[in-house]
C-alpha positions in Angstrom: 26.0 -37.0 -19.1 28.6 -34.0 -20.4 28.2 -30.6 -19.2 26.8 -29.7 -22.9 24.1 -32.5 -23.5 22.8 -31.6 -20.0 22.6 -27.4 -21.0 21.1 -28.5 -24.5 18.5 -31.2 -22.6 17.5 -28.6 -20.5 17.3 -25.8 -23.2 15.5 -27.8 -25.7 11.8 -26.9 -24.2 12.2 -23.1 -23.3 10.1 -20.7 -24.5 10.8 -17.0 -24.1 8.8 -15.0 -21.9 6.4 -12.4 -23.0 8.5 -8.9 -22.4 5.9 -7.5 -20.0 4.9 -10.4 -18.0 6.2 -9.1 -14.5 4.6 -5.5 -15.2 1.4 -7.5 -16.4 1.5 -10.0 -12.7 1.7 -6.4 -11.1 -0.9 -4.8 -12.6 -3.3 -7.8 -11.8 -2.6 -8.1 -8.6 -2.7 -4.6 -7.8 -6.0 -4.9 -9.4 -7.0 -7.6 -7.7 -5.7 -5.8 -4.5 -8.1 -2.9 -5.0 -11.1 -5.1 -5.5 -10.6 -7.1 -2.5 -10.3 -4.5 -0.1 -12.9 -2.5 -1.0 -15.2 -5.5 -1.3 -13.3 -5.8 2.6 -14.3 -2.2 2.8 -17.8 -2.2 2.3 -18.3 -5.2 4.0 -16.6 -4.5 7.2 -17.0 -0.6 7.4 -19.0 1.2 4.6 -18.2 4.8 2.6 -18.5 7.5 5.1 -21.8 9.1 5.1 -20.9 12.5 4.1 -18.6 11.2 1.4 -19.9 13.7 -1.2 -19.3 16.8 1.4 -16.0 15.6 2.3 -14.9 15.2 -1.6 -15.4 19.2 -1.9 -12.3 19.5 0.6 -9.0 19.8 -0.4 -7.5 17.6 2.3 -9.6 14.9 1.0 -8.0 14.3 -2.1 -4.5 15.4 -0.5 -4.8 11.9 1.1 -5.9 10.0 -1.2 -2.7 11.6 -3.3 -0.9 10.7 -0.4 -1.7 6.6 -0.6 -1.6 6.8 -4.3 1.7 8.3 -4.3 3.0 5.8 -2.2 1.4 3.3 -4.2 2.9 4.5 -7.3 6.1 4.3 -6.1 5.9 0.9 -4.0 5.3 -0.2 -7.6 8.1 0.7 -9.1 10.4 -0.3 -6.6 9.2 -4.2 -6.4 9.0 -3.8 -10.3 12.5 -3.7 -10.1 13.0 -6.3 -7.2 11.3 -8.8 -9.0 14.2 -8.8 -11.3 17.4 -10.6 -10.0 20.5 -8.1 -9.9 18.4 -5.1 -11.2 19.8 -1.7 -8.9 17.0 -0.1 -6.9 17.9 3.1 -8.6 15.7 6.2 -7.9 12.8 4.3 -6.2 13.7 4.2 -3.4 14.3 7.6 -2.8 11.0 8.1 -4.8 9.4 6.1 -1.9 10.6 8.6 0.5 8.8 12.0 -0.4 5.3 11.3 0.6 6.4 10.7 3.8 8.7 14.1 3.8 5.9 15.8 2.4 3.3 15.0 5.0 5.2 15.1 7.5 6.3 18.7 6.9 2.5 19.6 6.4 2.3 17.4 9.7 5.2 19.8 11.6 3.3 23.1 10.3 -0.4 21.9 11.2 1.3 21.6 14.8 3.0 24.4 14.8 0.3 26.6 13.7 -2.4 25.1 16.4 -3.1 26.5 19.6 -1.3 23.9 22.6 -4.3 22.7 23.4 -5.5 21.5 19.9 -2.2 19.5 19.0 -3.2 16.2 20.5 -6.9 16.1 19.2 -5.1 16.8 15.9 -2.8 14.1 16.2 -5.1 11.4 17.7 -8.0 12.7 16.1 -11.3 10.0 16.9 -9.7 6.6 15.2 -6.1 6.9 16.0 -6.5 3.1 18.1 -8.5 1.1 15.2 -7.0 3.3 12.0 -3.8 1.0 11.8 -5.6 -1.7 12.3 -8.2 -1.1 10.0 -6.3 -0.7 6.9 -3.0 -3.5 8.1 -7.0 -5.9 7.5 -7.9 -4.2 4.1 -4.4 -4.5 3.1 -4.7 -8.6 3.6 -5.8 -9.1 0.0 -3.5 -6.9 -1.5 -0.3 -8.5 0.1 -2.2 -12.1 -1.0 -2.1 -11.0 -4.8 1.3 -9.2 -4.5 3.1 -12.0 -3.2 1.8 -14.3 -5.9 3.0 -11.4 -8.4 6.1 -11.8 -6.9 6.3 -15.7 -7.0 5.9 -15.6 -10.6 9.3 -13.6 -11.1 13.0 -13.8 -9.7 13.3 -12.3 -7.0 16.6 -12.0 -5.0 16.7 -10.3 -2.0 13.3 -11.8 -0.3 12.8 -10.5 2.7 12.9 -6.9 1.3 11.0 -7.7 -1.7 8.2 -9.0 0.9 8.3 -5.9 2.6 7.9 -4.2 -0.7 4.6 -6.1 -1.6 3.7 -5.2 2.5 4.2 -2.0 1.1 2.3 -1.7 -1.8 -0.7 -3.8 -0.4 -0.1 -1.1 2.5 -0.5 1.7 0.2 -3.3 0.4 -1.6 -5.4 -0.7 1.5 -5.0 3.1 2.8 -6.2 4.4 -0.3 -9.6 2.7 0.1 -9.8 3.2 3.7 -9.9 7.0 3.1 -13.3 6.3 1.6 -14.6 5.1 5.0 -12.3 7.4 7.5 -13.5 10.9 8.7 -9.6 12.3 9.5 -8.4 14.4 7.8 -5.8 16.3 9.8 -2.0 15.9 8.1 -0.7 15.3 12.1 -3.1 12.2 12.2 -2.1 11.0 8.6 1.7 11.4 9.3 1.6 9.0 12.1 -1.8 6.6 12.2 -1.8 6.4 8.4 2.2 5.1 8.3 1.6 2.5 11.3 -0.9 1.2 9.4 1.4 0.7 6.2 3.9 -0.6 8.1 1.9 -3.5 9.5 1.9 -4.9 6.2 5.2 -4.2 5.2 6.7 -6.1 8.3 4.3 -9.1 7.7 5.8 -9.2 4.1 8.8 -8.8 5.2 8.4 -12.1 7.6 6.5 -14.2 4.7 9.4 -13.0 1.8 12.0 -15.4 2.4 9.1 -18.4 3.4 7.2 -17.5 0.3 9.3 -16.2 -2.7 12.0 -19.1 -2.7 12.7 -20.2 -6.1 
């Protein structure tokens, strides 16, 4: 068979693809990502009791702001891995200001408090179960991503598994703030991050098993 009768064969059945499939994979499974862990959540751990009381703080929502953030921009960065030869652009910097940001609130909490109250703020009552606890409710989160990403082209699959560890990372914090009583930027900074990062590294081990094409 000629080089031409074998491009035309194999062109004759393709059908173009919607324009926002990937962004539409994404949104499901981040969908589906939210469901499952806080079916996970309530399951497993429950919506801390003074959950109303705790909403009237500001810290509250600074952390939930914090996960989303992440979240947000976890998104857009494996939006754009998902596409063979696309440039990471300014996502991955994006990715790094939550981080900055509470870590600097981190650094001032620390350096405001008294010597004796920096540990308690930075183990606070959950620091050996916190990373833990959300690396379990980011479990369906990373399932969903990963079959997001399977649907699309990715390149570079070890880091776009560690992106959808990310994500699922993000998104597993964000409903695990429902449930956890810290709320000190110390604790967040580092207990918060290990628990992200549990994901991200057991994406970035399933990314090149998973997501060959």
């Amino acid at each position: 068979m000629k080089t031409d009768e074998l491009i035309h064969l194999l062109a004759a059945d393709a059908t173009p693809v919607a324009r926002h499939r990937i962004e539409q994979r994404f949104a499901l499974a981040t969908l589906a990502g939210l469901v499952g862990a806080g079916m996970a959540l309530m399951a497993w751990f429950g919506l801390r009791p003074d959950l109303a009381q705790a909403a009237a703080l500001p810290m509250f929502w600074g952390k939930l702001m914090f996960a989303a953030s992440l979240a947000v921009a976890g998104l857009a960065l494996l939006r754009r891995m998902a596409r063979p030869g696309a440039t990471l652009g300014l996502s991955a910097w994006w990715l790094a200001v939550p981080p900055l940001v509470v870590w600097a609130m981190a650094a001032w909490a620390l350096w405001q408090a008294a010597p004796a109250e920096r540990l308690p703020l930075l183990l606070g009552s959950t620091w050996r179960t916190c990373p833990f606890n959300i690396a379990a409710l980011s479990a369906p989160a990373l399932a969903a991503c990963l079959w997001a990403l399977k649907g699309a082209a990715p390149t570079r699959l070890a880091w776009s598994g560690a992106g959808a560890g990310l994500l699922a990372g993000a998104l597993g914090t964000l409903v695990y703030a429902l449930h956890c009583p810290e709320m000190a930027a110390p604790f967040l900074a580092v207990w918060y991050l290990l628990g992200m990062a549990i994901p991200t590294a057991v994406g970035a081990a399933l990314g090149p098993r998973l997501l060959r094409w």
